[in-house]
NUKE-135050 format. One line per 2 residues: number of its first residue (from 0); their letters; for each residue x, y, z of N, C-alpha, C. Coordinates in steps of 0.001 Angstrom, whole numbers, plus 500000, padded with zeros to 6 digits. Layout:
// NUKE-135050
NUM	a	X,Y,Z,X,Y,Z,X,Y,Z; ...
// end
This chain:
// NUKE-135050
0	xx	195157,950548,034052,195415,951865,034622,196543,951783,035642; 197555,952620,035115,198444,952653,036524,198389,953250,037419
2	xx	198014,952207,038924,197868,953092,040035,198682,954452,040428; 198383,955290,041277,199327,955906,042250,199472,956223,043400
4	xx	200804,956377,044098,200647,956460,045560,199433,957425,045992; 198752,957854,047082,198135,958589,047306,198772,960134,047534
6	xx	199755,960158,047187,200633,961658,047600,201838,961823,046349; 200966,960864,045006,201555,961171,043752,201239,962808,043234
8	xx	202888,963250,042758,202473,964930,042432,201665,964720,040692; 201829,963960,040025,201507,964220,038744,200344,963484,038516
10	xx	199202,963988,037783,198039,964096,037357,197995,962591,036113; 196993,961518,036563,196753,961003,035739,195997,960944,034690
12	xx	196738,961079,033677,196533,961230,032098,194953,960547,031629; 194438,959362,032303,193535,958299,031582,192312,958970,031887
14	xx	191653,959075,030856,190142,959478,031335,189461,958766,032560; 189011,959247,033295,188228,958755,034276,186716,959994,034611
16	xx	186093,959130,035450,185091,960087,036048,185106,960901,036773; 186368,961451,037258,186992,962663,038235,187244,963754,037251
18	xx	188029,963048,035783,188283,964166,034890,187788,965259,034414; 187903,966647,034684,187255,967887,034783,185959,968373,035109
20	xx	186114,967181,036832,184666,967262,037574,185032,968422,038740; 184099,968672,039240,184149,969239,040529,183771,968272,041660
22	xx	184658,967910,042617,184544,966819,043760,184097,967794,044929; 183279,967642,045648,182973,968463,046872,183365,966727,048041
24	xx	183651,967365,049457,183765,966362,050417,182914,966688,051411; 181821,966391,052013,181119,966781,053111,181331,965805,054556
26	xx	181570,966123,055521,181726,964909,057099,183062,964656,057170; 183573,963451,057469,184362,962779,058077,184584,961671,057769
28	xx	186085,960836,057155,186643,960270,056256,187337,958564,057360; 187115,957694,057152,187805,956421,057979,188965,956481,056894
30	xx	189082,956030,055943,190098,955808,055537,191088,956440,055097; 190811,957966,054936,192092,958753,054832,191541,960089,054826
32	xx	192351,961185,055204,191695,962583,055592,191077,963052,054399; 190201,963906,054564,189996,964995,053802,190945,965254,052846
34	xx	192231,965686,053442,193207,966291,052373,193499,965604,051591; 193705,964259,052192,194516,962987,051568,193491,963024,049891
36	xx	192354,962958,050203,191528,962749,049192,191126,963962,048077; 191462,965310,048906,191110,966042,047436,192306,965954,047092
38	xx	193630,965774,047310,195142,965454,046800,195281,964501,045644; 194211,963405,046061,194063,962442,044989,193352,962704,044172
40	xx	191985,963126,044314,190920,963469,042936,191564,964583,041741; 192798,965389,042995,192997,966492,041864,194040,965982,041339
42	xx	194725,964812,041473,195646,963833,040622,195236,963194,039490; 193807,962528,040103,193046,962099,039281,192319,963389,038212
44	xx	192643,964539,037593,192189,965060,037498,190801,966301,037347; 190529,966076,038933,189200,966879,039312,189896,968191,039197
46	xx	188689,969154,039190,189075,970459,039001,189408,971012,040126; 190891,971980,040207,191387,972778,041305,190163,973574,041833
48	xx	190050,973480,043237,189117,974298,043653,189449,974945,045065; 189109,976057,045635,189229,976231,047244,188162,975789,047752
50	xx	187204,975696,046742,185295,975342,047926,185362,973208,047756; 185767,972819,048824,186270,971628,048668,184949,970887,049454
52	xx	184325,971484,049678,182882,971131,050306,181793,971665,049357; 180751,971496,049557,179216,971441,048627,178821,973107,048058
54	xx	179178,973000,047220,178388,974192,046075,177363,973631,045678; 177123,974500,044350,175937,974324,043311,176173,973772,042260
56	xx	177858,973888,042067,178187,973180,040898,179518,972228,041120; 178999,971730,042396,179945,970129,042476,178898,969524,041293
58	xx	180051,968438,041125,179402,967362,040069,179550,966303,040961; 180214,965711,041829,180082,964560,042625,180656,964572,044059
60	xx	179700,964712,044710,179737,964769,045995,180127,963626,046809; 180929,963357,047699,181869,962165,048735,181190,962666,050106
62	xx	180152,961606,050105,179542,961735,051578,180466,961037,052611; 180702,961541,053513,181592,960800,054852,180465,960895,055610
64	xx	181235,960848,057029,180316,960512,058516,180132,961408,059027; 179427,961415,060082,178912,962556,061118,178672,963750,059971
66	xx	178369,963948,059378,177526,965343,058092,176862,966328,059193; 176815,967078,059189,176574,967867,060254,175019,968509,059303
68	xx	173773,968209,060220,172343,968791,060226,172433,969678,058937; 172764,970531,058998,172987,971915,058291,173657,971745,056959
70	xx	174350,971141,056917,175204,970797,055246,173948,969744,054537; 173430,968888,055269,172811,968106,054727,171502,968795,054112
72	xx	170750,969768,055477,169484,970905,054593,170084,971257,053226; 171323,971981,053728,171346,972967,052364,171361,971352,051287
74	xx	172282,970823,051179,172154,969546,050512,170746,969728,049154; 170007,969365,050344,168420,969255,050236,167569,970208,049067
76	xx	167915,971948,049284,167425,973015,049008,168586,973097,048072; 169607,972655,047736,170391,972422,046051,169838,971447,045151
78	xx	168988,970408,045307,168727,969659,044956,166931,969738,044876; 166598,970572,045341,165032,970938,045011,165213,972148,044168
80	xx	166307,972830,044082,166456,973735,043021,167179,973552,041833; 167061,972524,041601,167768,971385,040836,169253,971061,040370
82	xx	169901,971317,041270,171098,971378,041606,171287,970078,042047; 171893,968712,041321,171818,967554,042125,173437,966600,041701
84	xx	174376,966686,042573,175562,966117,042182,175045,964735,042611; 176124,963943,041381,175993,962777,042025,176620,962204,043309
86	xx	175973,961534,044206,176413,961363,045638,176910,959960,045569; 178184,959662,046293,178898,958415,046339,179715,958729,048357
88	xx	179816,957736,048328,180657,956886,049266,182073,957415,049560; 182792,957216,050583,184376,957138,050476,184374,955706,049855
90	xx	183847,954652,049953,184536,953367,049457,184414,953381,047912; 183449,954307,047575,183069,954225,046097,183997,954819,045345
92	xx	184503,956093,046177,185726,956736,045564,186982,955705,045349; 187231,955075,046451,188094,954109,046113,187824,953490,045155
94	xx	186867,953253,044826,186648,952122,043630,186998,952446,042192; 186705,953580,042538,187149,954745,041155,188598,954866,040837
96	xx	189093,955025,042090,190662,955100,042189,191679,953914,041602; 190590,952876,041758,190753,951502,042139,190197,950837,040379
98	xx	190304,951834,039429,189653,951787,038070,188248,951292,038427; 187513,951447,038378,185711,950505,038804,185307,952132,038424
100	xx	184824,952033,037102,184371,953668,036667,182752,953481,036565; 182520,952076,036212,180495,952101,035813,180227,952728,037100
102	xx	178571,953604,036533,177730,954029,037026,178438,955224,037770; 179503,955424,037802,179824,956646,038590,180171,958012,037316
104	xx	179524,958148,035946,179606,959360,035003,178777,960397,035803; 178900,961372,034890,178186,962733,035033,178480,963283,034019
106	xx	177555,964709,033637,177813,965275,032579,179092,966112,032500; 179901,966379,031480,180703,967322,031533,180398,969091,032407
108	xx	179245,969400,032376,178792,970680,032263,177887,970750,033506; 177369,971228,034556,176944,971533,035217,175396,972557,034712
110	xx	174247,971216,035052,173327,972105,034699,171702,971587,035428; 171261,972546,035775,170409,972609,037084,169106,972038,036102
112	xx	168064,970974,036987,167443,970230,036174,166017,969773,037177; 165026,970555,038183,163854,970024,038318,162843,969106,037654
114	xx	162174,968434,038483,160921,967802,037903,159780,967703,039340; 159017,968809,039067,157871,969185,039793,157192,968004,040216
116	xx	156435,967307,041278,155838,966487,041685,155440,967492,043340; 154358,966378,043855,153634,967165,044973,154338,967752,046103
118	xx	155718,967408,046427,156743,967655,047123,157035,969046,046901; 156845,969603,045340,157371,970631,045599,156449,971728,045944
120	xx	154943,971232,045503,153767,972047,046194,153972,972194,047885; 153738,970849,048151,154132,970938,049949,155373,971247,050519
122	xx	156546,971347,049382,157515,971655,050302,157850,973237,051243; 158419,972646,052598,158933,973277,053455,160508,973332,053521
124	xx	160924,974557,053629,162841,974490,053332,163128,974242,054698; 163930,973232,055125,164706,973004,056053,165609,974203,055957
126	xx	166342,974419,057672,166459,975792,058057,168543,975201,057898; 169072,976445,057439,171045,975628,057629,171377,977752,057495
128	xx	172504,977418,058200,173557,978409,058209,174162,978360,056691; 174054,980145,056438,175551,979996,055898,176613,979418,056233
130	xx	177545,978801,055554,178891,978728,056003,180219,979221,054567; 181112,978385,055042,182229,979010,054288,181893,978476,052814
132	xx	181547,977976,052272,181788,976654,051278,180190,977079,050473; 179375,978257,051186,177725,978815,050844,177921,979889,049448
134	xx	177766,979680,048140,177717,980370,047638,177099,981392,047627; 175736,981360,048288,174478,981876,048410,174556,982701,049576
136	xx	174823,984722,049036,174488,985056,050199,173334,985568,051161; 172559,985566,050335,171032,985652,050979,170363,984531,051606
138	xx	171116,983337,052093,170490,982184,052394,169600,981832,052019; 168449,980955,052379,167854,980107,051616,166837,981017,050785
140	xx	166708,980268,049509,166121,980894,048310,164702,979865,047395; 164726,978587,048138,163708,977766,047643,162166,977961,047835
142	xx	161369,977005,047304,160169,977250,047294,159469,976807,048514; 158309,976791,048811,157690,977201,050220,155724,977231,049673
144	xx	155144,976670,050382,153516,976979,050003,153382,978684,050267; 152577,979068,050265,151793,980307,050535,150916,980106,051668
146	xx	150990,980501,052401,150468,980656,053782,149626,981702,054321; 148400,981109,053774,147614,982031,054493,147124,982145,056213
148	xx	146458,983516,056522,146093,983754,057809,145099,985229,057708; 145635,985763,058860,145107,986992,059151,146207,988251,058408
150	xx	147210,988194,057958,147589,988703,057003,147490,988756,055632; 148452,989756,054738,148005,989358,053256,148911,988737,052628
152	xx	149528,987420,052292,150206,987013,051428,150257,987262,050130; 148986,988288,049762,149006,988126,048331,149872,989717,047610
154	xx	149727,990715,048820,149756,991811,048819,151139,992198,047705; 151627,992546,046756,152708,993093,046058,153253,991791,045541
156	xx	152555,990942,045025,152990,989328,044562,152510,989476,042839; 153975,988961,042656,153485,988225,041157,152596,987059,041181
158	xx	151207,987192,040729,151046,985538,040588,150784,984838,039298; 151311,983553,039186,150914,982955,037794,149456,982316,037656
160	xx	148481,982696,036828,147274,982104,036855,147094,981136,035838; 147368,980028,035910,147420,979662,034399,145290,979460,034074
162	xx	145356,979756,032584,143427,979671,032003,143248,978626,031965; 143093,977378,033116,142442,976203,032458,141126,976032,032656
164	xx	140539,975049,032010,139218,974588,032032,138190,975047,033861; 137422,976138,033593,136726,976342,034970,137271,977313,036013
166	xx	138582,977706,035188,138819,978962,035868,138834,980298,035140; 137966,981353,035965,137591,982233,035533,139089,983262,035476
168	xx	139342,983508,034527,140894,984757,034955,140090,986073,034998; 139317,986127,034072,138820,988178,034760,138331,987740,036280
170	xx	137658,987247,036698,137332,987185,038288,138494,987222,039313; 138889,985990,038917,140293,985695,039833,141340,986749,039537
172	xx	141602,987441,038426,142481,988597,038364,141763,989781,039530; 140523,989954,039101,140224,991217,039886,140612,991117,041318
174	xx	139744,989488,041774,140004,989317,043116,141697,989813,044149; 142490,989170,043339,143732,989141,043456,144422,990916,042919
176	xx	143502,991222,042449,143600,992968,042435,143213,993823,043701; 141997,992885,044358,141623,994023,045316,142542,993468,046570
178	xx	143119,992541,046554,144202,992416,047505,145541,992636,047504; 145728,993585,046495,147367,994324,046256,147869,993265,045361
180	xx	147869,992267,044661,148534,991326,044030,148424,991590,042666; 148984,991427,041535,149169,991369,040312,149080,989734,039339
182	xx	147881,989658,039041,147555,988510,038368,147964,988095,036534; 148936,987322,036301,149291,986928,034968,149152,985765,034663
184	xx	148838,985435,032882,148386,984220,032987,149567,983686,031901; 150378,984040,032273,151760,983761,031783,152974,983720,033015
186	xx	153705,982605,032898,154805,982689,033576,156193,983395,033350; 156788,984096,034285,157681,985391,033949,158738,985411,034497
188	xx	160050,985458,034643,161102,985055,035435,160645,985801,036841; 159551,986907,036923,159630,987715,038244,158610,987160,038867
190	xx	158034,986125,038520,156768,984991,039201,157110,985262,040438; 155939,985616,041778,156748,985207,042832,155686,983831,043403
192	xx	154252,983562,042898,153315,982561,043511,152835,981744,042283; 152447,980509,041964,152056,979948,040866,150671,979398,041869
194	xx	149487,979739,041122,148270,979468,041561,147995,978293,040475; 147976,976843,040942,147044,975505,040479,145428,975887,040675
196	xx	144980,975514,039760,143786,974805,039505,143808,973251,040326; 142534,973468,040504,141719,972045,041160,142373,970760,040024
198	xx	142078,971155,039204,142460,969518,038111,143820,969360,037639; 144941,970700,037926,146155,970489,037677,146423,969529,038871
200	xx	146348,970079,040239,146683,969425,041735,146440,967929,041597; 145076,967547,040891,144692,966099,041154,145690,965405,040136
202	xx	145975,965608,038990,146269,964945,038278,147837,964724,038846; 148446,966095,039653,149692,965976,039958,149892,964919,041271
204	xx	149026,964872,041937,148731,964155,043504,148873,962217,043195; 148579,962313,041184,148427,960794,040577,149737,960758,039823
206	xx	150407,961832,040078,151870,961511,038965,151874,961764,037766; 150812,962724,037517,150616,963093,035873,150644,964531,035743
208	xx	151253,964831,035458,151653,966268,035143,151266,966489,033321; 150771,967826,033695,149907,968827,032910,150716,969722,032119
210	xx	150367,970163,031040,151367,971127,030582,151763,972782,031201; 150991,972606,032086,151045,973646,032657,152445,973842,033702
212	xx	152345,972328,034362,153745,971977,035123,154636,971291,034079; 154570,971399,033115,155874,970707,032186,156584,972457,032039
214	xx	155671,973437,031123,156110,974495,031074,156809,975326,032252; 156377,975072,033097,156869,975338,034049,158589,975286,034912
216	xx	158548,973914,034491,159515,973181,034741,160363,973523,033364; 160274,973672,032562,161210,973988,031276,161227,975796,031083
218	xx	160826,976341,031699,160829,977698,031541,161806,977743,032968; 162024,977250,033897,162677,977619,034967,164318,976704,034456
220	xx	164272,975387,034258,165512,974642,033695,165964,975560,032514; 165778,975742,031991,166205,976481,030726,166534,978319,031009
222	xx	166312,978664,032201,166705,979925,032521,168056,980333,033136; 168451,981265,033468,169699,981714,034370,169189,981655,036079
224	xx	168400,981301,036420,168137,981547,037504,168475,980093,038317; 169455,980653,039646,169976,979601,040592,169040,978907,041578
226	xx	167523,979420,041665,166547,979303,043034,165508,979648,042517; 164970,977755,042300,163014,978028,042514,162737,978579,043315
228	xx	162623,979369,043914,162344,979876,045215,160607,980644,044882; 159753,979973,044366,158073,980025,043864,157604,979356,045264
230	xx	156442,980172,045416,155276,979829,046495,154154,979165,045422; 153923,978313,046046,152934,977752,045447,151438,978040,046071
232	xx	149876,978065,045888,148668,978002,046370,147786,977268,045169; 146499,977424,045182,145812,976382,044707,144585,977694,044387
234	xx	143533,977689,043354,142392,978426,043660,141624,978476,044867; 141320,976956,044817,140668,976747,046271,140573,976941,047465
236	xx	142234,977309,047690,142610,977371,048485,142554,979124,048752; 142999,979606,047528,142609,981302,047489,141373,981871,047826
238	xx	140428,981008,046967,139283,981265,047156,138474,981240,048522; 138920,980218,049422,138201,980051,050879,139061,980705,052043
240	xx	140471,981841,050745,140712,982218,052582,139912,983750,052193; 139793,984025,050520,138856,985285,050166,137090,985465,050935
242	xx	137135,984268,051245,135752,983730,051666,135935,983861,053317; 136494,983794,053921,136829,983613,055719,137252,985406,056008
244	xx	137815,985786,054628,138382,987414,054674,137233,987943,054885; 135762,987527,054397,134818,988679,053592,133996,988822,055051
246	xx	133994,987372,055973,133128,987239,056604,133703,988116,057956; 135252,988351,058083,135618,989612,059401,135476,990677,058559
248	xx	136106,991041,057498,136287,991885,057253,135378,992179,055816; 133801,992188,055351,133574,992445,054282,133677,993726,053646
250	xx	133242,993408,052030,133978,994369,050756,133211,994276,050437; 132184,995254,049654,131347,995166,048787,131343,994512,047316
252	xx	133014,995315,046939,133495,994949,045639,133939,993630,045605; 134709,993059,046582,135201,991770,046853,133740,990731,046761
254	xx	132676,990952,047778,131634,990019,047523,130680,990034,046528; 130907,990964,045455,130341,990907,044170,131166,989988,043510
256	xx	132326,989722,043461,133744,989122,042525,132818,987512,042915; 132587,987577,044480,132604,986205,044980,131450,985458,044257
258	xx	130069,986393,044312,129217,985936,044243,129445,985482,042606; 129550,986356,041480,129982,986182,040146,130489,984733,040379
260	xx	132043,984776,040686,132640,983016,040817,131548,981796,041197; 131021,982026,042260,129942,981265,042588,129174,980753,041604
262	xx	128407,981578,040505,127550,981193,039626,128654,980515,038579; 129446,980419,038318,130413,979808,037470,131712,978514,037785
264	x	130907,978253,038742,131315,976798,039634,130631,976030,040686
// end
């Protein structure tokens, strides 16, 4: 490969792993500026861009120093929405530059790719600013538990119920009826809560995922949509805050639902 200066105007011809990528630069560079380097990738033929920092559809991201809190969240919440460039080095870039192409591919195409594990039940979105380089103007859009209290989380919610073994759906639908919520036992692009079962959670807590979270995960990868942004809860967990509800505030209709569930678990 023939090298070039770093402030060569013409685009090298040889396939490489820059070739019709998107390079994002995030921090602060020792060995040569910022500019110096998207000057070169777009020599090397990376794709012309103005967002020269972290989108959704960088393909390989050049971590530098000092990354500032906030680039790194969002980072985070692109990559739980399965948005995940590959991340390299300034020295690694050199290496590239420097012909050393293993292990640094990616796909031609930009395409968003989850795999559900307990992280994404428990996850909490770290908090980041818009900034210039934010495609996203509603800020953060990821997923989050369901949080119950003395309010109603459930109130005007899609929820997904999936029918497995021991869960009742006419009960748990009604329940989730008399609290303003809309219960389906199908997943729908307008999902806004996915309710686990007791034996989906365990099996997921052991690394074994259910078809319930495979579908899941392939109904959201396979869609147009930029942001898991799904609350997750558990029956159990529904069930004992329906149970703490009844005891300030009881329902007649509600503690008939309860008692029914009761005899059927």
């Amino acid at each position: 490969m023939i090298q070039q200066d770093l402030f060569g105007d013409f685009a090298i011809n040889q396939q490489n792993p820059l070739t019709d990528r998107r390079v994002g630069f995030i921090g602060t560079f020792k060995k040569s500026s910022r500019a110096e380097l998207i000057r070169k990738v777009k020599a090397y033929g990376a794709k012309d861009s103005s967002k020269d920092g972290l989108t959704r559809d960088t393909q390989i991201l050049v971590i530098g120093c000092d990354v500032k809190q906030e680039t790194l969240n969002r980072l985070l919440c692109y990559e739980h929405d399965g948005w995940k460039p590959l991340k390299i080095k300034e020295a690694e870039l050199h290496d590239i530059f420097n012909g050393h192409y293993a292990g640094f591919e990616t796909p031609p195409v930009v395409k968003k790719q989850i795999s559900i594990d307990m992280s994404y039940y428990n996850w909490t979105p770290p908090v980041y600013a818009k900034d210039d380089n934010d495609d996203d103007d509603t800020g953060i859009r990821c997923s989050s538990p369901l949080v119950y209290g003395e309010d109603n989380p459930i109130s005007g919610m899609e929820i997904y119920v999936p029918n497995k073994p021991n869960t009742n759906m006419g009960i748990i639908q009604q329940l989730i009826g008399n609290f303003g919520g809309f219960a389906n036992k199908e997943y729908f692009d307008d999902t806004n809560v996915i309710m686990l079962s007791e034996e989906t959670l365990r099996q997921l807590e052991q690394g074994i995922k259910d078809e319930i979270i495979t579908d899941i995960e392939k109904h959201y990868n396979d869609s147009s949509a930029k942001f898991f942004n799904i609350q997750f809860t558990s029956e159990p967990d529904f069930i004992n805050w329906v149970k703490k509800r009844m005891e300030k505030y009881p329902d007649e209709s509600t503690m008939k639902l309860l008692e029914q569930y009761g005899k059927v678990h």
